[in-house]
Residue, then its C-alpha position, 0 to 999 in steps of 0.5 A: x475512522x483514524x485521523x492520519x497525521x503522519x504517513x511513513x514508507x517503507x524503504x521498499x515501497x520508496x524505492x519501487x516508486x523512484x520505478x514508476x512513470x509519471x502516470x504510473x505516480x500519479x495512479x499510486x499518489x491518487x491511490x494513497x490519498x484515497x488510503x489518506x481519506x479514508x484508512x478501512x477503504x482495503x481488505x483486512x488480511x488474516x494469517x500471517x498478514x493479520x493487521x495490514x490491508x490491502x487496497x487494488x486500484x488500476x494502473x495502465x491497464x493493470x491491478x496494483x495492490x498497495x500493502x498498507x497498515x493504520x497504527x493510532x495517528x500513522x499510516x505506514x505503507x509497505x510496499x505495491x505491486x502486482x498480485x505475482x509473488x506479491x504477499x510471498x514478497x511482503x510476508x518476507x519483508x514483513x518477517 
């Protein structure tokens, strides 16, 4: 298990939380601290999205998923949404 020290966002992910509702920020915050806690909590992708991992939880009655990525002592958020368009927009964020 990683020990995170730094986490960095994206500057999408930064500006698709100034979006949210206050319940909704909540739900992402408890989220990201899950992450925090413990880093192999997501799904490890493969393919074009080797390396990031994906974390689903709840929101106003709709599934999030949260692109993330642990690099030695870093947690790097990438971006969130729900699934449509979800990994066609991350991979082109990513590449």
């Amino acid at each position: 298990m990683a020990d995170i020290k730094e986490i960095i966002q994206s500057p999408i992910f930064a500006k698709q939380k100034k979006r949210l509702h206050k319940k909704q920020l909540k739900n992402l915050d408890n989220a990201v601290k899950m992450i925090f806690e413990n880093p192999d909590i997501g799904d490890m992708k493969v393919g074009d999205l080797q390396g990031i991992r994906i974390y689903r939880f709840k929101s106003m009655n709709n599934q999030i998923l949260l692109a993330y990525e642990v690099d030695f002592n870093t947690l790097y958020l990438y971006a969130f949404g729900s699934h449509e368009n979800f990994y066609r927009d991350l991979k082109k964020y990513l590449h």
